[in-house]
C-alpha positions as CSV (number, residue, x, y, z in Angstrom):
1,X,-0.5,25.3,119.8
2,X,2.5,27.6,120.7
3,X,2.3,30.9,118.7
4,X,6.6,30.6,117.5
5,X,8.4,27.7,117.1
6,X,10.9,28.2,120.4
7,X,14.2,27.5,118.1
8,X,13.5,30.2,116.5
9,X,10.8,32.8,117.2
10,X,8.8,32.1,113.6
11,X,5.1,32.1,113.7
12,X,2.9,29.3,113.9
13,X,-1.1,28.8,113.3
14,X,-2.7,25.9,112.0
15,X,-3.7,28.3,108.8
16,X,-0.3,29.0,107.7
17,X,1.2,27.3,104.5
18,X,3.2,24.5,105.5
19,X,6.1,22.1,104.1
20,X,4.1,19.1,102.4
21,X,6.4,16.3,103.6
22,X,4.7,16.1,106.5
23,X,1.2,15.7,105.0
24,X,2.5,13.2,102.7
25,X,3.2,11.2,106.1
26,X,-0.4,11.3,106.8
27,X,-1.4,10.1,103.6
28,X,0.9,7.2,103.3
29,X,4.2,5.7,104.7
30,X,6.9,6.8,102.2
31,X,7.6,10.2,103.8
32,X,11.3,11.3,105.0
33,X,10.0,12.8,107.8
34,X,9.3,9.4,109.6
35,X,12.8,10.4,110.7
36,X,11.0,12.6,113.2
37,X,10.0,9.3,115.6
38,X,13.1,7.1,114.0
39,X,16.3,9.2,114.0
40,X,18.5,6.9,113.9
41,X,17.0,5.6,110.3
42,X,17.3,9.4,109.1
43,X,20.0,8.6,106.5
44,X,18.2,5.2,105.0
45,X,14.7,7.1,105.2
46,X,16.4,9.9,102.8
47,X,17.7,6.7,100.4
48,X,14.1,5.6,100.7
49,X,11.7,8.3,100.3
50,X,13.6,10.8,98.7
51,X,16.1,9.0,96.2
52,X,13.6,6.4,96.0
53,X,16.4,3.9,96.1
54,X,15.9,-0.2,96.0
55,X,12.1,1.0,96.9
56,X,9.6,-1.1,94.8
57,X,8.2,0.8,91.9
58,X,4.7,0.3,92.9
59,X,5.5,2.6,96.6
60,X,7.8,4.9,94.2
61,X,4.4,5.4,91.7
62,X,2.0,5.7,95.2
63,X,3.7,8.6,96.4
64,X,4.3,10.1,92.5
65,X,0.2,9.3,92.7
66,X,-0.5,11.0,96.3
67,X,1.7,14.1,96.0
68,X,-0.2,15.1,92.8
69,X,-3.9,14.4,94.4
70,X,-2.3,16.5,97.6
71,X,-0.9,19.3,95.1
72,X,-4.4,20.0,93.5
73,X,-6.0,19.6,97.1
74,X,-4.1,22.2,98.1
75,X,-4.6,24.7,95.0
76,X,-8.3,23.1,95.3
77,X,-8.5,24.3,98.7
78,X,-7.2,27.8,97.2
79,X,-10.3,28.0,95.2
80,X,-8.0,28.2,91.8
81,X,-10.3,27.2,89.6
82,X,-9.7,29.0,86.0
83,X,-6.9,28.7,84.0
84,X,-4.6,25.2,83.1
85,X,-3.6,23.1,86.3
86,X,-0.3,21.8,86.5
87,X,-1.1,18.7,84.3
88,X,-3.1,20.2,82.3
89,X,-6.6,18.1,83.3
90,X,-8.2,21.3,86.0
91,X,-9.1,24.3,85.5
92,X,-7.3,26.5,88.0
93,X,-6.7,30.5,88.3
94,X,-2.7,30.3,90.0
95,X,0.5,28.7,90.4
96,X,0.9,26.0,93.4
97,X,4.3,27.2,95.4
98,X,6.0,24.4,97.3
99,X,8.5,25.3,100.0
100,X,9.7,21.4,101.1
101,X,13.4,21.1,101.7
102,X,13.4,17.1,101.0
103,X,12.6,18.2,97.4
104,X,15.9,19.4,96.8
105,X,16.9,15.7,96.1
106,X,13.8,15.2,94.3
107,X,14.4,17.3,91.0
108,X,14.5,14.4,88.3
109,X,11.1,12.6,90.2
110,X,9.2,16.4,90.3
111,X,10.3,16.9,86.2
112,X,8.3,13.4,85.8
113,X,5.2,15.3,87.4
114,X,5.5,18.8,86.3
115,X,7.9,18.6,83.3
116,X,7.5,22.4,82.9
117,X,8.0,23.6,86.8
118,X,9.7,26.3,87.8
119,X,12.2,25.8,90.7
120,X,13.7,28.8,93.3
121,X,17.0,27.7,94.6
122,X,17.7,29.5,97.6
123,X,21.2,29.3,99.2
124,X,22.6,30.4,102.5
125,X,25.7,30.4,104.7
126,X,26.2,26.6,105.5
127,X,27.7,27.6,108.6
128,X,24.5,29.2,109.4
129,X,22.5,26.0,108.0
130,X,24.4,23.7,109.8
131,X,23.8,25.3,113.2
132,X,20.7,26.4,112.8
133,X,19.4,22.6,111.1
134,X,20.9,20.4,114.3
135,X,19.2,23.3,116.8
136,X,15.8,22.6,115.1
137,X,16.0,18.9,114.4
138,X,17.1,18.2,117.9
139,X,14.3,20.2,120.2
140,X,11.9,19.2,117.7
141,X,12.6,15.5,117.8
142,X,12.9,15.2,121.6
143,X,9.2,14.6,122.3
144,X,8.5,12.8,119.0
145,X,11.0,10.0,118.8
146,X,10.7,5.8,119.6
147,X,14.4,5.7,119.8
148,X,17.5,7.7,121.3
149,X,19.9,8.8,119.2
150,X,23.7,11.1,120.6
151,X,24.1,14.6,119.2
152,X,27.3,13.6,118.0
153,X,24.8,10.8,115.8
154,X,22.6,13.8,114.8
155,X,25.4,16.0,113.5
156,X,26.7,13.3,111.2
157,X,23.2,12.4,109.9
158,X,22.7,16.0,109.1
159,X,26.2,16.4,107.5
160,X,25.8,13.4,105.4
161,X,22.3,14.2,104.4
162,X,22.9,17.6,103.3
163,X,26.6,16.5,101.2
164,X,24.7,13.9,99.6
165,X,21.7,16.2,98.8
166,X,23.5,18.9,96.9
167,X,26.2,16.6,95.0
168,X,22.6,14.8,93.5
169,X,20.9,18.5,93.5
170,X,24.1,19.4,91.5
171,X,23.4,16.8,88.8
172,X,19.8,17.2,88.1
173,X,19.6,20.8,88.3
174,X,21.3,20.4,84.4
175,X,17.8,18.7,84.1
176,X,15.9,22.3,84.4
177,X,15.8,24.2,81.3
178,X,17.7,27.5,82.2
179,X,14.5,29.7,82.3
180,X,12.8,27.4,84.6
181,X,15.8,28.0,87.1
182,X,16.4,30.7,89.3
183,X,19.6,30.7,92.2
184,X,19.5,33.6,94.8
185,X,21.5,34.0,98.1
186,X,19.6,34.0,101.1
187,X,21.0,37.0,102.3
188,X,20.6,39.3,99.2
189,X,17.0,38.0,99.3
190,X,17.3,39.2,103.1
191,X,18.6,42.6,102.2
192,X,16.3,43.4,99.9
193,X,13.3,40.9,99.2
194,X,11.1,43.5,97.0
195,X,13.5,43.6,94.4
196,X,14.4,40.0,94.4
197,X,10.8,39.0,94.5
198,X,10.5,41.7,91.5
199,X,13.3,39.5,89.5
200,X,11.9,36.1,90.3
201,X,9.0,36.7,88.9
202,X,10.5,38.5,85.9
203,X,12.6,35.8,85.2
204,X,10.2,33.3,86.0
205,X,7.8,34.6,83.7
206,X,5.0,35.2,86.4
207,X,2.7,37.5,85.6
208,X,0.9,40.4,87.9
209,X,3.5,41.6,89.8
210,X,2.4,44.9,89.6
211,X,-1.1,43.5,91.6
212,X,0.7,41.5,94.0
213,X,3.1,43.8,95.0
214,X,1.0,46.2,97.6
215,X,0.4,42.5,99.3
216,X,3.9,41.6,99.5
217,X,4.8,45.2,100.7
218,X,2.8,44.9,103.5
219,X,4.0,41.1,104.7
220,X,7.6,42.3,104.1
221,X,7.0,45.2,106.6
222,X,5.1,42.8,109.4
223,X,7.6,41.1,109.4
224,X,10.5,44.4,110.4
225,X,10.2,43.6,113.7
226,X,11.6,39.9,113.6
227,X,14.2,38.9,115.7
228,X,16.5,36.4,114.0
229,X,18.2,33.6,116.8
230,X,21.7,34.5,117.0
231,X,23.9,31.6,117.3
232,X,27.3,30.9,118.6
233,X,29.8,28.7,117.0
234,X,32.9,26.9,118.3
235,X,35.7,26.2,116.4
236,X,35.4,22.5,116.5
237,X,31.9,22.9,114.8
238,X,33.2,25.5,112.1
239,X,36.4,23.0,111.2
240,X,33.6,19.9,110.9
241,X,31.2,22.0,108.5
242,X,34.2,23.5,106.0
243,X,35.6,19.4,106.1
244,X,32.2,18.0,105.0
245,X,30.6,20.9,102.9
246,X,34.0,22.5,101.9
247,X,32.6,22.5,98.0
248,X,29.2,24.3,98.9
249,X,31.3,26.8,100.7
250,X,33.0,27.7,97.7
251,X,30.8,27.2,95.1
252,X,28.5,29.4,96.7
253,X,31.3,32.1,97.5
254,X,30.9,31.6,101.4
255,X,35.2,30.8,101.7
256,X,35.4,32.9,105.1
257,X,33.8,30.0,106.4
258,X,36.9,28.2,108.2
């Protein structure tokens, strides 16, 4: 396995934390990530396994069913053991974190789970997203898929996925009770991550910062010496990103974006 991920120079090991979509897809065969080895079927996938649309209730209870027995595998597998589990039927000592972007369209199926979870929304420069996203997806795919697909193909796939994804995101967030909720920008959280880290768990009621804090300290530090991709971006690109996520732009007070 390649130490860093060559899109992007992040770190990789088989015993770092990892984005649960893909061991849903191991488990059974409702995960969006089957758009990995089927790119053309990215946008109906997302409909499918994400929204959960015309998908039989039985598939849509399965994967409500596995992602719960994965959740407490994982926090299992953390040896949390003492206090309440997320449903209230383990004994467990912490909270489960999930970093999976497909869960951003997810919010009103997770509530159904976890009625009282606690959701980070963490926005960046779509720009940034946009180039950054097709970069990954595509060297990623390359070896992976069963079917070719154009880059044109992949860059309306991603800006149809992502539109659709935060226009539903936008409507179920009002299903979060407002101190369950917590909206930072990605480059504040850059700039200074102690203090944000300090907030979220502040206003996310989490206790023992205090203890944890030596612990993220030092991560924070290891992590000085990262060098973030740089990436170039033509007009034509900028123009298609502003006329397809033009409202996220704003909303999130990225407007130099043209």
């Amino acid at each position: 396995m390649p130490q860093k991920r060559s899109t992007d120079n992040v770190a990789l090991s088989p015993d770092f934390p990892q984005e649960e979509e893909f061991a849903i897809g191991n488990i059974n065969p409702y995960s969006y990530y089957n758009w990995w080895y089927f790119p053309r079927a990215m946008q109906s996938l997302y409909s499918k396994f994400v929204r959960f649309e015309n998908v039989a209730e039985a598939a849509r209870e399965q994967w409500k069913g596995d992602y719960l027995f994965l959740c407490k595998q994982a926090m299992l597998n953390s040896e949390m053991k003492r206090s309440k589990s997320l449903d209230g039927s383990r004994p467990i000592s912490a909270v489960l974190v999930s970093k999976n972007p497909p869960n951003t369209g997810r919010i009103k199926l997770l509530l159904e789970l976890f009625p009282n979870a606690r959701f980070i929304h963490v926005y960046r420069d779509p720009l940034t997203v946009f180039v950054s996203t097709k970069k990954f997806f595509w060297a990623t795919h390359l070896p992976l898929r069963f079917h070719s697909i154009t880059e044109d193909e992949m860059d309306q796939n991603i800006l149809a996925i992502y539109k659709r994804m935060f226009e539903e995101f936008d409507e179920e967030v009002k299903l979060i009770p407002k101190e369950n909720l917590i909206e930072i920008k990605f480059e504040d959280l850059e700039q200074e991550p102690l203090s944000h880290l300090r907030m979220i768990y502040d206003k996310l009621r989490i206790p023992d910062f205090e203890k944890a804090e030596p612990r993220l300290r030092n991560y924070i530090n290891e992590q000085s010496n990262y060098l973030k991709t740089k990436h170039s971006v033509s007009d034509k690109v900028r123009e298609k990103v502003f006329r397809s996520w033009g409202h996220m732009i704003k909303r999130w007070g990225y407007d130099e974006v043209k």
